[in-house]
N, CA, C and O atoms as a GROMACS GRO file, in nm:
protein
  272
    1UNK      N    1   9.960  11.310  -0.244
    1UNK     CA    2   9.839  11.368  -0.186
    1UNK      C    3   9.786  11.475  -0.282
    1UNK      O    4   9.854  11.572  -0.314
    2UNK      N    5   9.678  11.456  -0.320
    2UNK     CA    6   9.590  11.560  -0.413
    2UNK      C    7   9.580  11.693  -0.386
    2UNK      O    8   9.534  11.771  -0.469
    3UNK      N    9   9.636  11.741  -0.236
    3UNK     CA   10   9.606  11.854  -0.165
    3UNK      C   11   9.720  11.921  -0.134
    3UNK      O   12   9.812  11.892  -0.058
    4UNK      N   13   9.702  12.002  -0.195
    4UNK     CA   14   9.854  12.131  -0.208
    4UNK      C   15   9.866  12.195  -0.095
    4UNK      O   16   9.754  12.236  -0.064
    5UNK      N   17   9.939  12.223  -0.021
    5UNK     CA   18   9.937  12.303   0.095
    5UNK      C   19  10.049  12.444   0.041
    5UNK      O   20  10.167  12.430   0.012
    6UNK      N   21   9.978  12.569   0.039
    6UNK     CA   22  10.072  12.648  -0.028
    6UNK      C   23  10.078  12.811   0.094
    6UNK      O   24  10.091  12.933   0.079
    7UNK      N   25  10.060  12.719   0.203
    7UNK     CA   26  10.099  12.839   0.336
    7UNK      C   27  10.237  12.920   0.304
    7UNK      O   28  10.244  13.042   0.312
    8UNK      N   29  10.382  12.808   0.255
    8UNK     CA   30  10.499  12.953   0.223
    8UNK      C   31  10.478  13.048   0.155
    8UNK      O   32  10.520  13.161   0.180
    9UNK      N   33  10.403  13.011   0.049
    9UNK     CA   34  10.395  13.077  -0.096
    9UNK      C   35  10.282  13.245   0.029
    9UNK      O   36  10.306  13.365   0.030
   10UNK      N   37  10.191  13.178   0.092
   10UNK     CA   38  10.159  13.330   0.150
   10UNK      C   39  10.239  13.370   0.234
   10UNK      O   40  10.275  13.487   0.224
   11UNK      N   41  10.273  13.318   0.303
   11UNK     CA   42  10.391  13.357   0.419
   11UNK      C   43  10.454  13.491   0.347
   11UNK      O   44  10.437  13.612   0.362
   12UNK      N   45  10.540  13.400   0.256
   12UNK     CA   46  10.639  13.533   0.150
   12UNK      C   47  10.614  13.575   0.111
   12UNK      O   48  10.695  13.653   0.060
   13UNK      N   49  10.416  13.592   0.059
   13UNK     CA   50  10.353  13.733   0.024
   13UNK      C   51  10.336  13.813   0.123
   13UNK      O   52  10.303  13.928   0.097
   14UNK      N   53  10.353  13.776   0.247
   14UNK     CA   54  10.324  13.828   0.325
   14UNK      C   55  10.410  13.910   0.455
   14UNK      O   56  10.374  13.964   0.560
   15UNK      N   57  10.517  13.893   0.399
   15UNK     CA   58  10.650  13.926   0.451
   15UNK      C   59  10.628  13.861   0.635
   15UNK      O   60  10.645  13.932   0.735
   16UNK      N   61  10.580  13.683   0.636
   16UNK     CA   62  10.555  13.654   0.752
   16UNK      C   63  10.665  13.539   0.785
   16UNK      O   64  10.710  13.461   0.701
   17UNK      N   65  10.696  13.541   0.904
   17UNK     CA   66  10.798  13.381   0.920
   17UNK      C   67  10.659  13.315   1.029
   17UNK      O   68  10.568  13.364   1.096
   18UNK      N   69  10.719  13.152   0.990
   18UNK     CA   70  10.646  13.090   1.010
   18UNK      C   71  10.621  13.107   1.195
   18UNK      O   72  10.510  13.084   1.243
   19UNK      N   73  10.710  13.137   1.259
   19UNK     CA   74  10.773  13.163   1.358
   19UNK      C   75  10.666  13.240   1.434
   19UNK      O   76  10.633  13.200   1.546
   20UNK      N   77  10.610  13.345   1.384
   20UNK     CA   78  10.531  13.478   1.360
   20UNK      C   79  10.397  13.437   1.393
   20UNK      O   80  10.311  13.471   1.475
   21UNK      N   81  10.409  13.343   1.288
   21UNK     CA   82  10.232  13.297   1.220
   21UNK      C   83  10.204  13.184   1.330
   21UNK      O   84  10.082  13.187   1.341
   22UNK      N   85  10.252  13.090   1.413
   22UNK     CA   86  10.223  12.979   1.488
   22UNK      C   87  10.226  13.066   1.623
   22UNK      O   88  10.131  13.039   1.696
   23UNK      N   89  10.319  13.173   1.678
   23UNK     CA   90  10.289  13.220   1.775
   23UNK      C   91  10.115  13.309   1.808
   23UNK      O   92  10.048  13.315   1.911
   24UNK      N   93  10.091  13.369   1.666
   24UNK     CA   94   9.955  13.463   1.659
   24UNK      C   95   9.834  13.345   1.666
   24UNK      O   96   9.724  13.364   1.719
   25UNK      N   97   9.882  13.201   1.592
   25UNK     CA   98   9.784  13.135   1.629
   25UNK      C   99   9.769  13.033   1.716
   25UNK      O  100   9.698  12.934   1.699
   26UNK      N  101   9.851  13.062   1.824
   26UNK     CA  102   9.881  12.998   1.949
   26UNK      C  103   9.873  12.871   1.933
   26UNK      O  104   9.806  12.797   2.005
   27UNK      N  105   9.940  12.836   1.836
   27UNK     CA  106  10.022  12.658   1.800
   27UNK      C  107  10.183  12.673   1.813
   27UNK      O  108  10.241  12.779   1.788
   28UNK      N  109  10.255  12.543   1.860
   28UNK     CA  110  10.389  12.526   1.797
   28UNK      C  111  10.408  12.545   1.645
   28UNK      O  112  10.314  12.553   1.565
   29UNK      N  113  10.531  12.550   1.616
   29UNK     CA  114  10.662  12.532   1.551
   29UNK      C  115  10.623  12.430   1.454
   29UNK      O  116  10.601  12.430   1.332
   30UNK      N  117  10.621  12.353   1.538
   30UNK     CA  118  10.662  12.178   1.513
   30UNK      C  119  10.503  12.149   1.456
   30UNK      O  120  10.506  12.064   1.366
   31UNK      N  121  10.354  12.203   1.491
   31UNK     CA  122  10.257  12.173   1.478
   31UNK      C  123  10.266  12.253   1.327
   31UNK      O  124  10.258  12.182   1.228
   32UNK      N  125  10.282  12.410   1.308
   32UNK     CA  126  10.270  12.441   1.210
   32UNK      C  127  10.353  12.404   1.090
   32UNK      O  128  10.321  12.439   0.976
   33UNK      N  129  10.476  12.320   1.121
   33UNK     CA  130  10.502  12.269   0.999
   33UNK      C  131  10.455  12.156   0.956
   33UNK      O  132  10.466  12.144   0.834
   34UNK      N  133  10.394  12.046   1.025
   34UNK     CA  134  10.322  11.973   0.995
   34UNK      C  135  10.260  12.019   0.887
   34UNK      O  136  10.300  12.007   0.771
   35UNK      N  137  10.154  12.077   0.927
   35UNK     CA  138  10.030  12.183   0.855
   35UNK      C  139  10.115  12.229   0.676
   35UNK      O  140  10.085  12.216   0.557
   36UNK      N  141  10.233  12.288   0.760
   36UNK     CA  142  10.283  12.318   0.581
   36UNK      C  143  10.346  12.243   0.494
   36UNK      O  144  10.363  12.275   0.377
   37UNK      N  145  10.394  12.107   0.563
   37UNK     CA  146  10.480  12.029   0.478
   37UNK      C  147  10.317  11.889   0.479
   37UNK      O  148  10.338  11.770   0.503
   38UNK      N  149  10.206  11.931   0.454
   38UNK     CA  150  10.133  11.872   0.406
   38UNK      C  151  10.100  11.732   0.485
   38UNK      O  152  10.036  11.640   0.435
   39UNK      N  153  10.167  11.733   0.650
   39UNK     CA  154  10.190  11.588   0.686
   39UNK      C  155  10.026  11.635   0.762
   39UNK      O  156   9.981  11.554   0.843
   40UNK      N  157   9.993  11.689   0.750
   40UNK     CA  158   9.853  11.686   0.912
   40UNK      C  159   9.760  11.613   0.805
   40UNK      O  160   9.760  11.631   0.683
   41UNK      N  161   9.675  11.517   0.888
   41UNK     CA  162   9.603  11.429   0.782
   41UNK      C  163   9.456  11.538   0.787
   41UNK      O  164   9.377  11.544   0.692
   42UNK      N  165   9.442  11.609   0.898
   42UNK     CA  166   9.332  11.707   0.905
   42UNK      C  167   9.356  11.845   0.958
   42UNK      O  168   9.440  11.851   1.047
   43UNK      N  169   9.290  11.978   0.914
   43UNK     CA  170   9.297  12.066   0.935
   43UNK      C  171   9.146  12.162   1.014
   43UNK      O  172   9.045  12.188   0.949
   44UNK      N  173   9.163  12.201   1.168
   44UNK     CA  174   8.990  12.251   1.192
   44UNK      C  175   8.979  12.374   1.092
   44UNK      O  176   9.052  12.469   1.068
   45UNK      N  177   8.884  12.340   1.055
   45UNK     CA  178   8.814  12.482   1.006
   45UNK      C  179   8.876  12.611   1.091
   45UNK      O  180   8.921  12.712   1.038
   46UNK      N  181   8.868  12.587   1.233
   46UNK     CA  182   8.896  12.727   1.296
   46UNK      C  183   9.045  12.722   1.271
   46UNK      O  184   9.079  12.839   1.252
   47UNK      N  185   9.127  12.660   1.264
   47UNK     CA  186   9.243  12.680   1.217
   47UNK      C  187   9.238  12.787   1.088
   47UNK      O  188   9.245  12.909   1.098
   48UNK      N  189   9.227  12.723   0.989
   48UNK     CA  190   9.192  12.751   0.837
   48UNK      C  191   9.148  12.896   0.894
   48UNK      O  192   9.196  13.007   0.872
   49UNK      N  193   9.046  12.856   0.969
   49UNK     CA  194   9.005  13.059   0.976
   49UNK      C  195   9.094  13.205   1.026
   49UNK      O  196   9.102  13.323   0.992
   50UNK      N  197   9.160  13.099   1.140
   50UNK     CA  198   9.242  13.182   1.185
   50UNK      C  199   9.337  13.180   1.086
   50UNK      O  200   9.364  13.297   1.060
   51UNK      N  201   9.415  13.091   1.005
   51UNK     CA  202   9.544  13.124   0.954
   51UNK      C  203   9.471  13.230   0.814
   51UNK      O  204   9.550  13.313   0.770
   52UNK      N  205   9.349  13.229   0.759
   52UNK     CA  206   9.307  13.319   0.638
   52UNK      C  207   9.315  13.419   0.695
   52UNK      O  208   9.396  13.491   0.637
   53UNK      N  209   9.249  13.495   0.836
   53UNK     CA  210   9.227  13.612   0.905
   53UNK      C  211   9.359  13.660   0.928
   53UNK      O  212   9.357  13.782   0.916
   54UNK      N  213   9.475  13.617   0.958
   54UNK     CA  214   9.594  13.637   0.993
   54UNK      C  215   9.689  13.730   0.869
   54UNK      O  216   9.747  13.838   0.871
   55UNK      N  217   9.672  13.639   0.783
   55UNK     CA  218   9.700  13.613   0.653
   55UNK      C  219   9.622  13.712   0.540
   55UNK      O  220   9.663  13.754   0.432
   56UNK      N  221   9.517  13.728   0.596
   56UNK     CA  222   9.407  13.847   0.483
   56UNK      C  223   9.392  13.732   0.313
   56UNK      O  224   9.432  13.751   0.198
   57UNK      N  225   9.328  13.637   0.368
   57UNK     CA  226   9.313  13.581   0.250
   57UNK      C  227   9.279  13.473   0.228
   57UNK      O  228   9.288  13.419   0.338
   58UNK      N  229   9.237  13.381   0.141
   58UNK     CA  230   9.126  13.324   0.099
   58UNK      C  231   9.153  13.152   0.083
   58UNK      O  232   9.202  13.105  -0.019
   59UNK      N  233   9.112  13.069   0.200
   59UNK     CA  234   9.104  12.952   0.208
   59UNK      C  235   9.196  12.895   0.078
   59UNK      O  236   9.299  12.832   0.098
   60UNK      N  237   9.125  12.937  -0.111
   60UNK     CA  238   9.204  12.865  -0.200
   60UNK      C  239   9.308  12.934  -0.196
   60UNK      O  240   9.390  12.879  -0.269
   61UNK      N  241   9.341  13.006  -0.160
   61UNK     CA  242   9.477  13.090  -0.184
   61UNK      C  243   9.580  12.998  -0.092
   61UNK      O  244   9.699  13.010  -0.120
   62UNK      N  245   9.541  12.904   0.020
   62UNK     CA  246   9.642  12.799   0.068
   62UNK      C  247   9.619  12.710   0.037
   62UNK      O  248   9.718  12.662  -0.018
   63UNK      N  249   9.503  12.612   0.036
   63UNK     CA  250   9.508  12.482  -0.028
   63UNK      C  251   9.456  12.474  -0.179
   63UNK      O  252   9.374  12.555  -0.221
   64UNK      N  253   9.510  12.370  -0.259
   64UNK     CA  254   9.473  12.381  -0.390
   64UNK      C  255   9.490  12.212  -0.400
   64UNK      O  256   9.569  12.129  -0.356
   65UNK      N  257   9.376  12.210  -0.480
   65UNK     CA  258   9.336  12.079  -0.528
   65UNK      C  259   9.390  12.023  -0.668
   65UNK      O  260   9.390  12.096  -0.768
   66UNK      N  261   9.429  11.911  -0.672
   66UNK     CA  262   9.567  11.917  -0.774
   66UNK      C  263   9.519  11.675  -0.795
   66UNK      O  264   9.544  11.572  -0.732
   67UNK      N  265   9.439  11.720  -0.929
   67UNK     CA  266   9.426  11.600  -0.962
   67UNK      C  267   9.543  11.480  -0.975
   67UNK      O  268   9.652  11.514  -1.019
   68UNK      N  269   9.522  11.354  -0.940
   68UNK     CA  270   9.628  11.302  -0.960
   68UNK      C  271   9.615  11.231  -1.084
   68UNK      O  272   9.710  11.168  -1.129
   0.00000   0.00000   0.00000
């Protein structure tokens, strides 16, 4: 998949467990690892918004586009 999902990489800038971050954005566990192990075939925008707002930071700063 062309599409990097790099949510740990902020997590651990962010001194956050994932644990933390799915409760503030009132999803499971099980939903947010989807999301980080790259399996969700789609992401809402309001997701994306909430996890940047959470997070203090910038849409490319989690996904990165990665030619194949």
């Amino acid at each position: 998949m062309p599409i990097i999902i790099n949510l740990d990489v902020m997590l651990a800038k962010r001194k956050m467990r994932s644990a933390e971050l799915a409760e503030k954005l009132d999803i499971t566990t099980a939903n947010l690892s989807i999301i980080k192990t790259g399996k969700a075939k789609a992401i809402r925008l309001t997701t994306l918004e909430a996890i940047c707002e959470i997070l203090d930071c910038q849409p490319a700063d989690i996904l990165e586009y990665v030619k194949e």
